[in-house]
N, C-alpha and C positions, 0 to 999 in steps of 0.2 A: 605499367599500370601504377597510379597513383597511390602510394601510401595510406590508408585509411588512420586517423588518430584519434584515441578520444581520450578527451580531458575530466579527470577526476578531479572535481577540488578539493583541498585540503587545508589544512591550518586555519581552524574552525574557529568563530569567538562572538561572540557579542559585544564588544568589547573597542571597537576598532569604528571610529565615525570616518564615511565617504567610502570605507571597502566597500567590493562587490559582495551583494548580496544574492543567498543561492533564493532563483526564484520570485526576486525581491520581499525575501519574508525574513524572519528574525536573525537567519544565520548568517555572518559574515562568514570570509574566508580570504588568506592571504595566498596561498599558493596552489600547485595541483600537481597530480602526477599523468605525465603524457605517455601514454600505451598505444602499441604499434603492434598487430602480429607481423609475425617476422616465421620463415619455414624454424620447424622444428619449437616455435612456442610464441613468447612474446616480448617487447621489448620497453622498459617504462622507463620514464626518465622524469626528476623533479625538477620544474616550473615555477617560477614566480605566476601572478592573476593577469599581469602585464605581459607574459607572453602567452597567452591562449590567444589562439586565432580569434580575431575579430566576433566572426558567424558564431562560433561556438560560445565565446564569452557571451554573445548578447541572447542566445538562447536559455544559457546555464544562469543569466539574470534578469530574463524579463517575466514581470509580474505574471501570473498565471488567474484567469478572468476565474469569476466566479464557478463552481461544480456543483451540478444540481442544485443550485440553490444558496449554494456555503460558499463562503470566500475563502480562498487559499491562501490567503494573506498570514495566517496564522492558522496553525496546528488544530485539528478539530480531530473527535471521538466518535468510530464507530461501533455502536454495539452490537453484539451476535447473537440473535433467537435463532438457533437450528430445532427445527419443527419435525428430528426424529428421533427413532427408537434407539441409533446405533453408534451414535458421534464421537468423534474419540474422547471428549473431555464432558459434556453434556448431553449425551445420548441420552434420551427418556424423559428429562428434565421438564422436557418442553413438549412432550410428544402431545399433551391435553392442546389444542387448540386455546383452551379458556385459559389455562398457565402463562400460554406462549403470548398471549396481546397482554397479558396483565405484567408480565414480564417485559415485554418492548413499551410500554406507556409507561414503567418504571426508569428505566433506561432512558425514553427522551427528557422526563421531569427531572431528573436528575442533570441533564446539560449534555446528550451524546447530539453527535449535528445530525446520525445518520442512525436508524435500526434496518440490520441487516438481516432477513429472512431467506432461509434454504430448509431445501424440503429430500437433502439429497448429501447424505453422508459421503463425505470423503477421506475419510480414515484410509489410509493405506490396508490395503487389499479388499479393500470395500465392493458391493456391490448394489448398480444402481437400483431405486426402487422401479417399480414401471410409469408412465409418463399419467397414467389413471390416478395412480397412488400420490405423484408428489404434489398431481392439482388439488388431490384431494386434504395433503395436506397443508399447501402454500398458500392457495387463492384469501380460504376466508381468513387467515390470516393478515395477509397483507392489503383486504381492502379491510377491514375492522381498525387496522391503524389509522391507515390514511383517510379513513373516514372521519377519525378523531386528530387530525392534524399533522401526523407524526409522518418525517419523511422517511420513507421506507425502499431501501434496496435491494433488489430482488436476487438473491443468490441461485444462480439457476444456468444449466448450462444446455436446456432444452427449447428452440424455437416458440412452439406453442407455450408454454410457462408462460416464456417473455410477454409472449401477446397478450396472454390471459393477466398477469402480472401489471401488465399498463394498466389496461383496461380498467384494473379494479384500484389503479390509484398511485402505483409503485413512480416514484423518481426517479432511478437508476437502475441498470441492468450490471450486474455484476457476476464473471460466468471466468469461474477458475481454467476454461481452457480457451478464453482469448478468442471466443468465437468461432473454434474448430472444431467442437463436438459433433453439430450435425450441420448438411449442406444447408438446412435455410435458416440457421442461425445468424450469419449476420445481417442476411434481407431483413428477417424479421427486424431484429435490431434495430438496423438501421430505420427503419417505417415505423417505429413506434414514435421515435423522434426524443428518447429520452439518451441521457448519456452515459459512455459502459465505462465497466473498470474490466481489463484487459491485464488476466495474469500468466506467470509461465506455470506450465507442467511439465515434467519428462513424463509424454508416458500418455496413462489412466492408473486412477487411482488403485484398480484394483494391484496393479503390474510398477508403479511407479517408483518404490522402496527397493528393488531388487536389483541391488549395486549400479546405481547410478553414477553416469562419466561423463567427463566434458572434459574437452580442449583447454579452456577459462573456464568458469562459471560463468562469472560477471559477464564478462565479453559476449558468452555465449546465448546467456539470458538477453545482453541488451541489443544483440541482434535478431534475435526472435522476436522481442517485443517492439524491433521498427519495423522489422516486416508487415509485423498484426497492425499496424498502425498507419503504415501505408496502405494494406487492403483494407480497413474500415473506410480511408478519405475515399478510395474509389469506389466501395461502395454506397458514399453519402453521408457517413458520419465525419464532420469536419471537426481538428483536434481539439477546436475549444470542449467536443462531447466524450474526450476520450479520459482518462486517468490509465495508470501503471500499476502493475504490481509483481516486484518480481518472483515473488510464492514462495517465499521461505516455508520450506519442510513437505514441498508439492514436487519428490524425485531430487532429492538432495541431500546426504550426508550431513551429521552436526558440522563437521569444518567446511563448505559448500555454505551453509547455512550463516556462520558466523564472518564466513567471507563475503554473503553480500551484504549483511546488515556492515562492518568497514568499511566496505568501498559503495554504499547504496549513494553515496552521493555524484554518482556517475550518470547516477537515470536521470538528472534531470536535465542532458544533454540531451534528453529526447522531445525536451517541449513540454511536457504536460503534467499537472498534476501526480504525486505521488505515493501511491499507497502500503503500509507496511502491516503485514499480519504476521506476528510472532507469539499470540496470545497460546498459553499454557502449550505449546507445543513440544514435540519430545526432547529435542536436543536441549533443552533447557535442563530436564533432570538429568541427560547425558553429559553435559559439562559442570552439572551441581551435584547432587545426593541420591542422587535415579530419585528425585519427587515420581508422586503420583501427578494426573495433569494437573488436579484442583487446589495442590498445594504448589504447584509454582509462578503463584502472585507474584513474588517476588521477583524472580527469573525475569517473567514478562514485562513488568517498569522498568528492569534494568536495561532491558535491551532497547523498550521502546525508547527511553530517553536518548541513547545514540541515534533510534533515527530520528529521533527530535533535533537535535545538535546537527546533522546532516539533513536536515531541510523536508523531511517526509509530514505530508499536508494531512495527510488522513493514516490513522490508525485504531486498528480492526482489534476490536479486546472483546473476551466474556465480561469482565470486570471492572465495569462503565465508570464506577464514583473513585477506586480506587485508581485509576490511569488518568480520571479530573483533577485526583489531589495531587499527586507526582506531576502533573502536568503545570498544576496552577503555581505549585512551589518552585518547579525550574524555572517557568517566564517570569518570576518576581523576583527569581538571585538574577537572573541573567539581567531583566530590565534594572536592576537597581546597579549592578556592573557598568551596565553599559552606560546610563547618568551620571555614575564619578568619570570615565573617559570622557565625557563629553564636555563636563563643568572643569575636567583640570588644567591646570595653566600651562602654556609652554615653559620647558627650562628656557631661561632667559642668560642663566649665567653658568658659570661654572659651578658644580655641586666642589663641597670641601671632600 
């Protein structure tokens, strides 16, 4: 049986004109490391860009077509209106309907490409609300947006949501379990004709924190999520409609956690757009001060800028203005970096 390998790039830059770029967006990259399971675990070995297999290189760099609407071309902001009582880090906040739209039309005015709407806490050990209760919290929600313009993602991992959720304007379906929740969730999906973001779980939420194991992580995640991506194409969602998200903090350990956000630049051996949620999440006050969630702003730029630097198209924050400004200030060191490589001279001669 053939060898399975996959290539993580590495040695990340802006900095470097004619490198391969992840995705063809802002990140170069000069080398990668090539993993292999092997009995008893796995086997990795470091790469120059020049030896990844042909297939894989031109996957890991071809432009990724527009998503809902947004070009991938560069890093774009999702905001998060969770429209309940119970959330880990904004439960209640939003629970007014009249809070939660004045709240996502803040969010788009501000420059997020996407407002993400869920009616359905997923706090570890959480429990769902009934499928009565979260239309009744989602629907006039997310057609009140997109009645007013604003694209709206429906956070949902319930069939009928989905439908109802098109219906009233939503551009994307976005369902933390990758379209597993219920049997007619990916028909639905699929027949709305909008595009998902497909993320991993161990689990449900209620059951998903309670010592979670894997083989790899990474490995483990990014084999689930070609499975889900192969049943969507045969279902009818073809990959330009699909994006990733590997679920940081959805059945994963702080080290699991900080192990994909290092090696996240592996997903995008899989083709498609990349999505990263690490906003105020717990592992963040687990490897700083034990923060409260609402005080780990910090935490969450920090991380999100790695997966900026590793090529992640979309990222999922409460904290819309303050992930623009950290965003806007790395693409302007990075872009002004990468313009003195570009203008400087070859050495011509020997340096003294």
């Amino acid at each position: 049986m053939m060898e399975q390998a996959y290539f993580e790039p590495a040695g990340f830059s802006s900095l470097l004109p004619g490198a391969p770029r992840l995705a063809g967006g802002e990140t170069c990259f000069t080398s990668a490391i090539r993993t292999a399971r092997v009995a008893g675990g796995v086997r990795r070995q470091a790469v120059s860009a020049e030896q990844i297999t042909p297939d894989c290189l031109a996957t890991l760099t071809r432009p990724r077509p527009d998503f809902g609407g947004v070009s991938m071309t560069r890093p774009s902001i999702m905001g998060i209106v969770n429209v309940t009582p119970d959330s880990f880090s904004d439960g209640g906040d939003r629970f007014d309907g009249g809070r939660a739209v004045a709240d996502g039309l803040a969010m788009w005015e501000a420059g997020a490409a996407f407002v993400d709407v869920g009616g359905e806490s997923t706090r570890p050990g959480s429990e769902a609300p009934s499928l009565e209760e979260e239309l009744r919290r989602v629907i006039p929600v997310v057609k009140s947006l997109a009645d007013q313009g604003v694209r709206v993602s429906v956070d949902t991992r319930r069939a009928a949501v989905m439908r109802e959720a098109a219906a009233a304007g939503a551009a994307v379906i976005n369902d933390i379990s990758a379209l597993t929740s219920e049997p007619e969730a990916l028909r639905a999906a699929a027949e709305t004709g909008l595009p998902v973001i497909l993320m991993h779980m161990l689990g449900e939420p209620r059951t998903m924190q309670q010592a979670p194991r894997y083989d790899d992580v990474v490995l483990d995640v990014y084999d689930y999520l070609a499975r889900r991506i192969e049943a969507c194409q045969a279902a009818g969602i073809s990959l330009e409609r699909i994006c990733v998200d590997p679920g940081v903090g959805f059945g994963k350990t702080a080290a699991h956690n900080v192990e994909l956000v290092a090696r996240l630049s592996i997903f995008h051996g899989l083709g498609c757009p990349l999505l990263l949620g690490v906003s105020r999440k717990s592992f963040i006050g687990k490897l700083s001060r034990g923060e409260a969630p609402k005080e780990r702003v910090a935490g969450t730029l920090a991380v999100t800028l790695a997966g900026l630097l590793r090529g992640a198209q979309i990222h999922r924050v409460h904290d819309v203005e303050e992930a623009l400004q950290a965003m806007a200030l790395w693409q302007a060191v990075e872009a002004a970096g990468a313009g003195m490589a570009e203008t400087a001279n070859p050495i011509s001669e020997k340096l003294p």
